[in-house]
Backbone as a ProteinNet text record, in pm:
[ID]
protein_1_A
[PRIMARY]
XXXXXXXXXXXXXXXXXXXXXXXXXXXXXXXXXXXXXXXXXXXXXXXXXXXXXXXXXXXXXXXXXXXXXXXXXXXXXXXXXXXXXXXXXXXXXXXXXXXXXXXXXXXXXXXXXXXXXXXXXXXXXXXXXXXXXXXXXXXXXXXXXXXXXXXXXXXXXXXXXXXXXXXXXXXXXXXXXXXXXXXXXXXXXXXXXXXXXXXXXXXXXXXXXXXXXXXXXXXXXXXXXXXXXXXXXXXXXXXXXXXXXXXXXXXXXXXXXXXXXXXX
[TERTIARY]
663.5	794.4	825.9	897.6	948.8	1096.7	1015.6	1103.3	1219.6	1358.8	1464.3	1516	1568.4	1625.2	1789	1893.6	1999.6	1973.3	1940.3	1915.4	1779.8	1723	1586.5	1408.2	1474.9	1342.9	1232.7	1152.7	1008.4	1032.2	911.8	922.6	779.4	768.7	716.1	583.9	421	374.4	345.6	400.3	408	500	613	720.5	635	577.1	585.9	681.6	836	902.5	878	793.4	785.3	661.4	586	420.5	440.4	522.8	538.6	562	568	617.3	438.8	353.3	251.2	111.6	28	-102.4	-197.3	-253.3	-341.6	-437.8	-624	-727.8	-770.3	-835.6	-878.6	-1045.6	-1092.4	-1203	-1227.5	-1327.6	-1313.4	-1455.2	-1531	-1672.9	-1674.5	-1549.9	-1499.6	-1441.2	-1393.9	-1273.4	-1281.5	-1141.7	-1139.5	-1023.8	-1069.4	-937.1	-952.8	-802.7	-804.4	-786.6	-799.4	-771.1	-896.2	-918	-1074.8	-993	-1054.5	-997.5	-1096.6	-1053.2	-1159	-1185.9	-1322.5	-1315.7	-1478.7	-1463.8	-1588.1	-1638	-1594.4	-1647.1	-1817	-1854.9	-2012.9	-2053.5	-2208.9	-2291.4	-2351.3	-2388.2	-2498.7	-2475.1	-2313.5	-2274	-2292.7	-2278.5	-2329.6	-2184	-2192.5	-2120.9	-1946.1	-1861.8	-1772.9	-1689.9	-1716.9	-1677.3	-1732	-1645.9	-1726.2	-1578.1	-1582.1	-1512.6	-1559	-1480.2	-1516	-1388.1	-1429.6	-1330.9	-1332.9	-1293.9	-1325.8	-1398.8	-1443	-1523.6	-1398.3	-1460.1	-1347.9	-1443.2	-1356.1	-1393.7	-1442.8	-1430.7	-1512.7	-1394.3	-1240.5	-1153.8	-1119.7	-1165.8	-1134.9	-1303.4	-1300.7	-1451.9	-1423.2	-1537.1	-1539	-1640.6	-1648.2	-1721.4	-1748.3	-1881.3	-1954.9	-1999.8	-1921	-1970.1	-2029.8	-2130.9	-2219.9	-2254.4	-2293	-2338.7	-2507.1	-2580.8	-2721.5	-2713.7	-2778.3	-2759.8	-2905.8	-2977.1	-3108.5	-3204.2	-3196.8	-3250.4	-3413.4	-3431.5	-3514.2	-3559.6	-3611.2	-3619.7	-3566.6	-3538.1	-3419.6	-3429.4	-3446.2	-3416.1	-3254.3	-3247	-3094.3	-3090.8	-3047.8	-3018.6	-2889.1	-2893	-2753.8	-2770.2	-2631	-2653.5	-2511.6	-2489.7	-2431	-2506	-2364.1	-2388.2	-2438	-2546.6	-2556.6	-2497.5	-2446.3	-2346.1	-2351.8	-2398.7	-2399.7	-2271.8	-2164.6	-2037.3	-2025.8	-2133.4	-2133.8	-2182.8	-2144.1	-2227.2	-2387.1	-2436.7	-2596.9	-2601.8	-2534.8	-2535.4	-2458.1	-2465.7	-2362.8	-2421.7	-2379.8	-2422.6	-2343.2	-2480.9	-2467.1	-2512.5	-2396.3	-2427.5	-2481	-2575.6	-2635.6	-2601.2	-2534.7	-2539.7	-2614.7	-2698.5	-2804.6	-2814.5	-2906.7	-2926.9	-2969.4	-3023.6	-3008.6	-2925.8	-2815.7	-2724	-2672.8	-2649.8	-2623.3	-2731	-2757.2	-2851.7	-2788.7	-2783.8	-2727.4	-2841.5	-2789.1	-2901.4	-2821.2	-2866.7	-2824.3	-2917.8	-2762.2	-2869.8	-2825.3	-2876.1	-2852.6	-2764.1	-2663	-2591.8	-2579.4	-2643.3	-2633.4	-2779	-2882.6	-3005.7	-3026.5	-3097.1	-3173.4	-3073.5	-2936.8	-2880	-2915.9	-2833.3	-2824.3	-2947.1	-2984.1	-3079.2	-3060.9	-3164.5	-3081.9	-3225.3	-3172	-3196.7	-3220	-3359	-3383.3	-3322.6	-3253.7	-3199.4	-3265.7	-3307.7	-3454.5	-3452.2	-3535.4	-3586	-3525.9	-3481.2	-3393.3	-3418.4	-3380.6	-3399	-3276	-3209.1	-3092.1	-3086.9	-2999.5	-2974.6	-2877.1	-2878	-2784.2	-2619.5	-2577.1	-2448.9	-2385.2	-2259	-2185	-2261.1	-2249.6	-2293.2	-2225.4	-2228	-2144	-2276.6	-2229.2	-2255	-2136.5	-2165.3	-2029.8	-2029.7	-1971	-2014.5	-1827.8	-1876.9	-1715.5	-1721.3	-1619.3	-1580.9	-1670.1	-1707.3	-1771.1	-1859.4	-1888	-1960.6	-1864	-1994.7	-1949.7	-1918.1	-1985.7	-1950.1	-1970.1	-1881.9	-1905.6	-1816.6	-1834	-1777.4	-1828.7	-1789.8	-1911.1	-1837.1	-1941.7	-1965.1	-1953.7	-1898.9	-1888.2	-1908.5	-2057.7	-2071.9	-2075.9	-2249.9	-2265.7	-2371.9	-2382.5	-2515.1	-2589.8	-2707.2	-2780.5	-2885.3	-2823.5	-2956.9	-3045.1	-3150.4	-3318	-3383.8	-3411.8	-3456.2	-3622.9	-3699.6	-3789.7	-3934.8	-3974.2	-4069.7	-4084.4	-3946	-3943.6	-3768.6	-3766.8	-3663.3	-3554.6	-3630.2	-3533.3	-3497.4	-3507.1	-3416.8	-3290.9	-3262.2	-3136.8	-3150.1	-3089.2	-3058.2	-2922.7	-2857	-2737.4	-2706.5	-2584.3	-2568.9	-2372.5	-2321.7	-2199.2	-2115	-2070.4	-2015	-1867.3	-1832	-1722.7	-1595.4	-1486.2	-1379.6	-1302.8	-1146.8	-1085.6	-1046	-1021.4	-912.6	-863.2	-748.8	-636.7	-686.9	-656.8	-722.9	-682.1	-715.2	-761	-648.2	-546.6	-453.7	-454.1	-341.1	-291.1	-194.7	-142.3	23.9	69.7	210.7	326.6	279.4	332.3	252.4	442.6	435.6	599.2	496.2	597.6	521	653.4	650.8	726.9	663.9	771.8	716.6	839.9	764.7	884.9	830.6	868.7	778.2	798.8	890.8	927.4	795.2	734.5	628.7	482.9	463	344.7	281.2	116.7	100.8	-9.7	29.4	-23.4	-172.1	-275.2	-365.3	-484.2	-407	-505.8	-475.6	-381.1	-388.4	-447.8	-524.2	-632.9	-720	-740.4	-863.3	-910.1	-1065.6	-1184.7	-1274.9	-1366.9	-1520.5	-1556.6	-1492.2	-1581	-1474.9	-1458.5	-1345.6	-1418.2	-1360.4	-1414.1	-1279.3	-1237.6	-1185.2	-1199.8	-1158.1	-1211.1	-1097.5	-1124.5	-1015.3	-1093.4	-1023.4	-1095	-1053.4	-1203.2	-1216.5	-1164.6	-1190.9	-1164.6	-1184.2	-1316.9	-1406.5	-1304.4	-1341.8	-1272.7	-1152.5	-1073	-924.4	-900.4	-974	-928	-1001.3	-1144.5	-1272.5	-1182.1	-1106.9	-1088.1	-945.3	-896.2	-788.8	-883.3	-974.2	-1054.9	-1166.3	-1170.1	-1290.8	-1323.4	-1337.3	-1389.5	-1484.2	-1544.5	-1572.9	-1707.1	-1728.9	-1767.8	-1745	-1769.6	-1648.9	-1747	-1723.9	-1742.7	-1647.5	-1684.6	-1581.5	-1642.9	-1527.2	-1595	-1575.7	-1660.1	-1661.6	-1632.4	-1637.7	-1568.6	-1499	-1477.6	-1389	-1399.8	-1333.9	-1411.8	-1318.8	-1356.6	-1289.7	-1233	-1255.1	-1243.4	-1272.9	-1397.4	-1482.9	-1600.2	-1608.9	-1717.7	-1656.3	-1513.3	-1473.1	-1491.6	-1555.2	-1534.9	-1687.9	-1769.2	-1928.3	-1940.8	-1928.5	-1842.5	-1884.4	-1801.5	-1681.3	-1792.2	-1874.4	-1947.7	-2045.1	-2136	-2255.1	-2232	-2108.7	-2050.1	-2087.6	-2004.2	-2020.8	-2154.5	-2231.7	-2352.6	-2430.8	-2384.1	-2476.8	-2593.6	-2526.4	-2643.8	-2622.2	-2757.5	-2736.3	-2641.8	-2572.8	-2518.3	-2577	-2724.9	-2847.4	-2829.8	-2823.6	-2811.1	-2704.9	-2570.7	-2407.8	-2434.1	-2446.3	-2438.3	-2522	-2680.7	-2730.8	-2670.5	-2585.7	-2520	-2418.4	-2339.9	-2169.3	-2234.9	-2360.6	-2400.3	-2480.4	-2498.7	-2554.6	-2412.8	-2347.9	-2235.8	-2157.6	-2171.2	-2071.4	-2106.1	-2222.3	-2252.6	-2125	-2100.6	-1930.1	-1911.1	-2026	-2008.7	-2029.4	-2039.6	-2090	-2080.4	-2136.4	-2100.3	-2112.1	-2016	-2099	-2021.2	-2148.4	-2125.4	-2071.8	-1945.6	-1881.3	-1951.4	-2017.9	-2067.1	-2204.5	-2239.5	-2378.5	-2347.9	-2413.7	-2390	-2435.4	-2464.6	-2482.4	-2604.4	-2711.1	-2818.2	-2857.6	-2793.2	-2890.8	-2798.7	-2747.2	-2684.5	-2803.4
2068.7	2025.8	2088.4	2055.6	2115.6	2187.2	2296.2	2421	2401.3	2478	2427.9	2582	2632.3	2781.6	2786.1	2782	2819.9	2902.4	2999.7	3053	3091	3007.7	2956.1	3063.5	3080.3	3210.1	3129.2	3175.7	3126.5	3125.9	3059.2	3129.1	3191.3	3293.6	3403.4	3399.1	3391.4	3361.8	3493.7	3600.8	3715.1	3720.4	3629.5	3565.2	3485.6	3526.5	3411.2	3291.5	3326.1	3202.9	3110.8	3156.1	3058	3001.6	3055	2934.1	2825.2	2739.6	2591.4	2523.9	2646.9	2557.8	2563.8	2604.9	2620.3	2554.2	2527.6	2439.7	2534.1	2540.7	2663.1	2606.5	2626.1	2613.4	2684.9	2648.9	2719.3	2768.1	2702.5	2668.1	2779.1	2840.9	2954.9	2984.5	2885.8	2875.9	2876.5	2784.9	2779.2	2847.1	2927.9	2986.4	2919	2892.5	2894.5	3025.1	3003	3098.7	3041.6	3013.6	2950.7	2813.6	2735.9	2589.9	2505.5	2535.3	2446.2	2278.4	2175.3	2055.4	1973	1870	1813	1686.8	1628.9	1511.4	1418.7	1337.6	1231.1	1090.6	1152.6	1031.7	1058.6	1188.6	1165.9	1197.1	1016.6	1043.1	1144.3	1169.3	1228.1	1358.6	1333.1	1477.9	1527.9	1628.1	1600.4	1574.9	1536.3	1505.2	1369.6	1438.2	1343.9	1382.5	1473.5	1513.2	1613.1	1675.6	1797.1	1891.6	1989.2	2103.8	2093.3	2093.5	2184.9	2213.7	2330.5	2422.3	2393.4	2427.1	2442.3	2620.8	2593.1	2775.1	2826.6	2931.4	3081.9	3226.2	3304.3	3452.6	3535	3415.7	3481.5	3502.9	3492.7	3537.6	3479.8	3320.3	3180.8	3168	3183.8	3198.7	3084.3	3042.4	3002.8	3069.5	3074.5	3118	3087.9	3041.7	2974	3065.6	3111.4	3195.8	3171.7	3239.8	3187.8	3309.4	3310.2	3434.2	3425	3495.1	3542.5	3552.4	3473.3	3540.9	3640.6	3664.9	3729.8	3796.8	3884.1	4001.5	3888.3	3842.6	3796.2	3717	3645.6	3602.3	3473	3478	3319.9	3254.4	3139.7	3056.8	3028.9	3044.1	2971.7	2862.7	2768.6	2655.3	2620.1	2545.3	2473.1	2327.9	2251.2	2139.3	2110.9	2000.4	1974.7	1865.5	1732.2	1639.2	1633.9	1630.3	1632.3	1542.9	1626.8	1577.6	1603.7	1582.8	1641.8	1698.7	1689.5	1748.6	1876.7	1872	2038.6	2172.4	2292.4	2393.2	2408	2444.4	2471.7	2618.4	2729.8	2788.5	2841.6	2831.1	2811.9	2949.2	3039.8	3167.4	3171.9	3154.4	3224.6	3308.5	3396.2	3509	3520.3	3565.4	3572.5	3667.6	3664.8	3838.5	3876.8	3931.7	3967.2	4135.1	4165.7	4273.8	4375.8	4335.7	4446.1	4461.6	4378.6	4390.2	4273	4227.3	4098.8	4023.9	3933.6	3861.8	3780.7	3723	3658.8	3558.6	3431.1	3316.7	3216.4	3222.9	3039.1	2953.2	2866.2	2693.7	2630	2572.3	2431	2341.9	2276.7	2203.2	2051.4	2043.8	1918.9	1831.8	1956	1825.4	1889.2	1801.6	1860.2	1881.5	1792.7	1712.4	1651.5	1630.4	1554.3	1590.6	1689.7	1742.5	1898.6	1967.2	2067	2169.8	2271.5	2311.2	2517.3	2530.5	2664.7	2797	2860.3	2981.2	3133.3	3140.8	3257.9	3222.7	3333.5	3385.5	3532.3	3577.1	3674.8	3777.6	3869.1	3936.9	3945.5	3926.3	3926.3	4011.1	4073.3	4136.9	4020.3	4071.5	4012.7	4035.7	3978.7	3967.1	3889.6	3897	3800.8	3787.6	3661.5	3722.1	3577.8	3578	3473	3441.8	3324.4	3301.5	3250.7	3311	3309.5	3249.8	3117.6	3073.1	3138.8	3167.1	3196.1	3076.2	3081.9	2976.7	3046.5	3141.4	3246.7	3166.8	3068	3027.3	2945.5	2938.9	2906.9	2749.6	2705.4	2525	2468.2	2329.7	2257.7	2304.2	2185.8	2213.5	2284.5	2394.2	2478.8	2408.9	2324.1	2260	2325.7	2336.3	2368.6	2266.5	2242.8	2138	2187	2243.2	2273	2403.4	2444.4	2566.7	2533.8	2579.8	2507.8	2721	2758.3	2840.1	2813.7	2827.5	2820.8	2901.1	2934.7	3029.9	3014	3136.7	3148.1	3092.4	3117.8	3037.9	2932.4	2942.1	2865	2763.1	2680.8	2606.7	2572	2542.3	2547.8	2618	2779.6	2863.8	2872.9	2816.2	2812.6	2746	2653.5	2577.6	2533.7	2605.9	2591.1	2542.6	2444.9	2398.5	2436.8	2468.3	2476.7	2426.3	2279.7	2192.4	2249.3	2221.1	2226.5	2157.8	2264.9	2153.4	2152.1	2079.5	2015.3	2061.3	2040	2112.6	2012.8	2082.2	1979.1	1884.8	1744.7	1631.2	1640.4	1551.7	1579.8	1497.6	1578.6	1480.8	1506.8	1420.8	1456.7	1465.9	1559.8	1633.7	1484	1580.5	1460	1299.8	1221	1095.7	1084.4	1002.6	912	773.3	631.6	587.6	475.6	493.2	392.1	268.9	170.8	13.4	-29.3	-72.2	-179.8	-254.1	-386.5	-511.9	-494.3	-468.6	-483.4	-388.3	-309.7	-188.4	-294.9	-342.9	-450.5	-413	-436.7	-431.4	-581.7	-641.6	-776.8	-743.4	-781.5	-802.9	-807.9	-950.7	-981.5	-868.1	-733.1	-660.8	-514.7	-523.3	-371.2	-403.6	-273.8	-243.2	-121.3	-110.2	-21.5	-52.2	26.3	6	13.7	102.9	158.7	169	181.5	215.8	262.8	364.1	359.3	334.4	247.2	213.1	245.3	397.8	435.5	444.4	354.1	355.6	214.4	219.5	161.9	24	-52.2	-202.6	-275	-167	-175.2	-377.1	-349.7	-440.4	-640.2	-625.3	-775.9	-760.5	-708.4	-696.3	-713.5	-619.5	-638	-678.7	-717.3	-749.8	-866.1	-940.4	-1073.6	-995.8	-924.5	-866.3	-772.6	-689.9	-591.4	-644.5	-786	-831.5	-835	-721.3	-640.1	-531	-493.4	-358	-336.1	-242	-153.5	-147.5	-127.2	-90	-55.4	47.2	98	83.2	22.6	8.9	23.2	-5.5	10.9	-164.4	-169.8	-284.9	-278.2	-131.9	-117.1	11	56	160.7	318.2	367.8	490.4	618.3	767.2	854.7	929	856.9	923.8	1032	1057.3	1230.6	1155.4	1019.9	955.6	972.9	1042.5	1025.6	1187.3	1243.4	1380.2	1382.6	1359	1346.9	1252.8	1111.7	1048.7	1089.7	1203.7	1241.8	1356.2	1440.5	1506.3	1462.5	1375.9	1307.6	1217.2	1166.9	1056.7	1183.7	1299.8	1380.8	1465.7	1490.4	1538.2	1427.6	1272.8	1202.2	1137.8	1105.3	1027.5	914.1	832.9	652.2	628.4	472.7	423.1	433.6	431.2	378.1	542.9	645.8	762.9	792.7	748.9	790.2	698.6	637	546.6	580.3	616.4	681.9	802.2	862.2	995.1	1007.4	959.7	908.2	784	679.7	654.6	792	843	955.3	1042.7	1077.3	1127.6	1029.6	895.2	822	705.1	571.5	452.1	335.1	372.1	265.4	224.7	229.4	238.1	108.8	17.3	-42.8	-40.5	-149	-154.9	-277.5	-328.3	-441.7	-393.9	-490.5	-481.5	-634.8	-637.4	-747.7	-831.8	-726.8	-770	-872.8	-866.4	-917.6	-1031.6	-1114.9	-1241.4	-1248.2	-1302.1	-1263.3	-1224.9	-1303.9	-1322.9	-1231.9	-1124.1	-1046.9	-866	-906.8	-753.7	-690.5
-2557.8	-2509.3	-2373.5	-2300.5	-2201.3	-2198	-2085.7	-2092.6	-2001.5	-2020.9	-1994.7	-2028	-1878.3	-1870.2	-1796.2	-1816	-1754.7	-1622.6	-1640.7	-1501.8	-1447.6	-1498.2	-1455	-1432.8	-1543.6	-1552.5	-1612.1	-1620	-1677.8	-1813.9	-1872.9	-2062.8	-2036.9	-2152.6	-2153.4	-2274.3	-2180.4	-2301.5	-2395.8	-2408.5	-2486.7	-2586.6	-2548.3	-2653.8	-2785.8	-2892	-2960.9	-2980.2	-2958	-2975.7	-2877.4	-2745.3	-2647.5	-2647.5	-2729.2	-2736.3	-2775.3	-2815.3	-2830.7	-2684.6	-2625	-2443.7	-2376.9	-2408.6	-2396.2	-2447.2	-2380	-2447.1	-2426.6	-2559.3	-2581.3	-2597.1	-2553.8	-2592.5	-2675.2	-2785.2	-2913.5	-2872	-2798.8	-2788.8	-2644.1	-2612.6	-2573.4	-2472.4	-2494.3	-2432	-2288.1	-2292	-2113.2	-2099.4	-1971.2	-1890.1	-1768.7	-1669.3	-1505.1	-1515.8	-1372.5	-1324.7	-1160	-1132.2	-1029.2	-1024.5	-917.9	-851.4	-845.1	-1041.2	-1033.3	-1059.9	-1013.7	-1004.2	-1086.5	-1221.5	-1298.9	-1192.9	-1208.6	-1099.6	-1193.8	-1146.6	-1239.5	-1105.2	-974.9	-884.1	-856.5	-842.5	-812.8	-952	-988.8	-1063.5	-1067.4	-1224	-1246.5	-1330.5	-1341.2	-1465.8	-1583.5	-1624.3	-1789.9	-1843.4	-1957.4	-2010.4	-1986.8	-1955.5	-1951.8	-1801.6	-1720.9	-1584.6	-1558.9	-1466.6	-1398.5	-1317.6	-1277.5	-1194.5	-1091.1	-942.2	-850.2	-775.2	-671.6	-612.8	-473.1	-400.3	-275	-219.5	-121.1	-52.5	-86.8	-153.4	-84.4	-81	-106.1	-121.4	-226.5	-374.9	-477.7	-615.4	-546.2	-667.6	-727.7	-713.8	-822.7	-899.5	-1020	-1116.8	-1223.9	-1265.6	-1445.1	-1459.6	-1625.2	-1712.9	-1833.4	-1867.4	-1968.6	-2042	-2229.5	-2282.3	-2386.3	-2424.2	-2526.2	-2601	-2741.9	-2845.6	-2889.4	-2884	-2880.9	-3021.7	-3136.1	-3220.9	-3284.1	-3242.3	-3238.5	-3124.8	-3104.9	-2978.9	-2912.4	-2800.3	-2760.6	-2626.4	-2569.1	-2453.8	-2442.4	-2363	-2377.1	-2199.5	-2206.6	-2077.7	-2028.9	-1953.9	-1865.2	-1818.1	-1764.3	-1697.4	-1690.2	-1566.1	-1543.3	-1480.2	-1515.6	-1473.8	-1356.4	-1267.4	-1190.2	-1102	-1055	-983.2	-870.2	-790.9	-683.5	-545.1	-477.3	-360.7	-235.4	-136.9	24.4	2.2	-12.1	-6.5	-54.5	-189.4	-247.9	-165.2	-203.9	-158.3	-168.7	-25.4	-47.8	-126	-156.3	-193.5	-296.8	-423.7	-550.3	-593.3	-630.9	-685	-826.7	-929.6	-1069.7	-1154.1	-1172.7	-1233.1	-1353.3	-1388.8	-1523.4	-1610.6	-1689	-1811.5	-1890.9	-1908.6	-1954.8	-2039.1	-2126	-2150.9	-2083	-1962.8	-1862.5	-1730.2	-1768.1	-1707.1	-1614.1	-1495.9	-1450	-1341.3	-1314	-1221.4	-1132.8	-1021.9	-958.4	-893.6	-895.1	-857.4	-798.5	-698.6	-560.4	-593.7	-617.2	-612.1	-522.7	-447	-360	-404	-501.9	-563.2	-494.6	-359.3	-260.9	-326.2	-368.8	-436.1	-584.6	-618.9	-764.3	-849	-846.6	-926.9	-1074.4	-1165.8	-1281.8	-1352.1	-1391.2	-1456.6	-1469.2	-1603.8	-1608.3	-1501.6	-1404.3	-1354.4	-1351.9	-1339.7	-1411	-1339.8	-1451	-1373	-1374.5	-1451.6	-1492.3	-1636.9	-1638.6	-1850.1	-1839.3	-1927.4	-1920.9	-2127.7	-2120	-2211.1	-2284.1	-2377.9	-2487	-2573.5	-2650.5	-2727	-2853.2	-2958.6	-3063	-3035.1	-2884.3	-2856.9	-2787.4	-2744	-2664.9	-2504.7	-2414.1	-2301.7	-2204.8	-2116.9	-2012.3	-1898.9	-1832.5	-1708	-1614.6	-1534.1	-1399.7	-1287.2	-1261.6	-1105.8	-1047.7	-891.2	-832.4	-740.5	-626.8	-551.4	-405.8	-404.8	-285.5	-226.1	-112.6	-83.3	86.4	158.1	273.8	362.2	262.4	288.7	176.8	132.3	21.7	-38	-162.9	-296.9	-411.3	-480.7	-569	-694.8	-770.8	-881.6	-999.8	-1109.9	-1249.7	-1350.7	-1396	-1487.2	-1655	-1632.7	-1778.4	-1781.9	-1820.6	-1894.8	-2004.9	-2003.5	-2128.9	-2154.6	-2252	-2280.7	-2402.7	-2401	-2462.6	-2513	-2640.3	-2725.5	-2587	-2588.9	-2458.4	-2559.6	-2639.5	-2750.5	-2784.8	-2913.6	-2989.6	-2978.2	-2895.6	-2874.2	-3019.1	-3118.8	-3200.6	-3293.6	-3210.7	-3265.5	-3244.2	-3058	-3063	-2907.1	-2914.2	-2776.6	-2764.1	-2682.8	-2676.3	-2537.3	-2538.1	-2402.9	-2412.1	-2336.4	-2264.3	-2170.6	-2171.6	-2118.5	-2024.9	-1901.3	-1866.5	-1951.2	-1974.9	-2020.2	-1938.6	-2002.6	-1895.2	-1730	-1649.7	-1567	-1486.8	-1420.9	-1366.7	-1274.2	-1310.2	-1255.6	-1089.5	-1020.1	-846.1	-819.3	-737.6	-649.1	-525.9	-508.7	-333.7	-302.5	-303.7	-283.4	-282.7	-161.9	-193.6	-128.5	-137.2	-66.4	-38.4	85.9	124.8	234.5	130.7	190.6	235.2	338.6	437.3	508.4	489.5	543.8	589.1	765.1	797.8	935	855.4	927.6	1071.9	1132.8	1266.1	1308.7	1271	1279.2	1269.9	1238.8	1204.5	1342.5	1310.7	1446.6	1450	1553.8	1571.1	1582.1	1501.6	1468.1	1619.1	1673.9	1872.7	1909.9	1856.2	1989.4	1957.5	1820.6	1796.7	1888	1945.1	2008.4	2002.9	1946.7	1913.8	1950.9	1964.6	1935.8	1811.1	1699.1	1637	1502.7	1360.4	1319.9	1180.9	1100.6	953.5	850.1	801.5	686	556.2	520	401.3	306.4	192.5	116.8	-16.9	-113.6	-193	-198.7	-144.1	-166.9	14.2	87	210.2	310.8	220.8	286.8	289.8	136.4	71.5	157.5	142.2	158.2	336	416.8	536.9	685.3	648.7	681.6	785	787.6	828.7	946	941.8	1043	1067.7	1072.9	1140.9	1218.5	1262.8	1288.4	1436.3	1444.4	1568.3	1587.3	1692.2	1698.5	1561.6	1552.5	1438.3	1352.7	1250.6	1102.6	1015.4	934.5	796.5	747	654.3	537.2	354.1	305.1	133.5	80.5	11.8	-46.9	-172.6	-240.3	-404.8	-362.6	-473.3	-486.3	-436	-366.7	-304.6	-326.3	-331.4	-345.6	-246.2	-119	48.5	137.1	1	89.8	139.1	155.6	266.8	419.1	464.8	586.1	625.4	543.7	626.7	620.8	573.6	624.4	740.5	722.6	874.6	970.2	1000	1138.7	1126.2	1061.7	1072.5	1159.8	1083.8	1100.8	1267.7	1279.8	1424	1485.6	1489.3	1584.2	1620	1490.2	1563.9	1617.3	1649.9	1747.5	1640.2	1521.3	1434.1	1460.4	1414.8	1430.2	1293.9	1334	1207.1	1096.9	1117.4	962.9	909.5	1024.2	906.3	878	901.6	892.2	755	781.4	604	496.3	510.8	436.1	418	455.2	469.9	367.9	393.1	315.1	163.4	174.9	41.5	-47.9	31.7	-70.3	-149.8	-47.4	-130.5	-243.9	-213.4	-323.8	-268	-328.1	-312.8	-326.4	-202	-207.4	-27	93.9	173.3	197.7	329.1	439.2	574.4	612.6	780.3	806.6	938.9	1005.7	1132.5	1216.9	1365.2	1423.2	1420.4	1458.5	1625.2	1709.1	1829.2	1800.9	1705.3	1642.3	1587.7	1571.3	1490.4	1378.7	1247.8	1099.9	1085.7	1156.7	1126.4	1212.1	1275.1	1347	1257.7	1219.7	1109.6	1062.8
[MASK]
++++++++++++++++++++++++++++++++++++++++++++++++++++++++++++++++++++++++++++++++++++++++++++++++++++++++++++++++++++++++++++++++++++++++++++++++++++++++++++++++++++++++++++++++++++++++++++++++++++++++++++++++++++++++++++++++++++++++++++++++++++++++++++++++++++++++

């Protein structure tokens, strides 16, 4: 239910009378901490979505916990979507019986599969793996963990799925319209334009018919415009700006309005 204070204090989750204002996970395998965002636009996740954060400094983490139930050698792995957008360097921490390990993955390839993190030594106890947000470009990914009895697999193969977190918005939106504002169509002028927005193509292909254009022809999540403006600016051809932005999310095109059909 929602909370409702006269003079507007918080409710208190140390109050038992106030845990009904609260949604509790029972389930405990997961932790975030921080501004992890759930999201399901790039293939190739396990399960039913995926987490990611933006770079920072290391003080936004999840953690995937799992119980050993027999002293022995055990495999790690993790899984996550692969994205040019992600971090080349995702650092996960391993917990282990001799204490912690730390391992970078690339998260931009070697995608949608589960991916090896060492073999490691266990004891008969609790133990975690830790990704933080600490990384210097990209998005650092939170999918799944999978550990592997090191022998005999079905002693215990356990996998650890991301759960929920707060779905992906975009602050406030204000959206104002007024016809006198229209802008007459004969009088755009570009060379070059990218139209990123979902279903770009159908919809405005016939008033954009000029110039350059990328556009989407289905539905798009709009992190094809910041690879873009990357890729435009280091001086790539169109054929690799599009292989670029389809790798991140297969929703792109192009045409060159100066060309005639048969020469596209």
């Amino acid at each position: 239910p929602a909370w409702y204070s006269a003079d507007g204090t918080s409710p208190d989750p140390s109050n038992p009378a106030h845990l009904p204002y609260y949604i509790t996970n029972p389930d405990t395998s997961f932790e975030s901490r921080g501004k992890w965002l759930s999201n399901d636009w790039v293939p190739g996740f396990y399960g039913d979505h995926y987490c990611r954060i933006k770079p920072g400094q290391g003080d936004n983490l999840v953690r995937w916990n799992f119980t050993i139930p027999a002293a022995g050698t055990y495999d790690v792995y993790a899984w996550w979507p692969p994205d040019t957008a992600n971090s080349y360097a995702s650092a996960y921490i391993v917990d282990h019986a001799s204490g912690s390990s730390t391992v970078t993955k690339d998260q931009r390839v070697d995608g949608g599969m589960w991916n090896h993190l060492g073999t490691y030594q266990f004891n008969a106890n609790n133990y975690s793996v830790v990704l933080t947000d600490d990384a210097d470009y990209g998005y650092v990914v939170a999918d799944a963990i999978k550990v592997v009895h090191g022998i005999n697999p079905a002693l215990y193969n356990h996998v650890v799925d991301n759960m929920s977190c707060p779905k992906q918005h975009y602050g406030h939106k204000s959206i104002i319209f007024r016809k006198d504002l229209e802008v007459d169509p004969a009088l755009l002028k570009y060379k070059r334009i990218l139209f990123d927005t979902c279903t770009s193509g159908p919809r405005f292909l016939d008033t954009f018919h000029r110039g350059f254009m990328f556009y989407t022809p289905v539905s798009s999540n709009g992190g094809g415009s910041y690879i873009y403006l990357r890729a435009y600016m280091e001086g790539k051809s169109d054929e690799e700006i599009w292989d670029l932005i389809q790798d991140h999310q297969p929703s792109y095109d192009y045409y060159d309005f100066s060309k005639r059909p048969f020469e596209q």
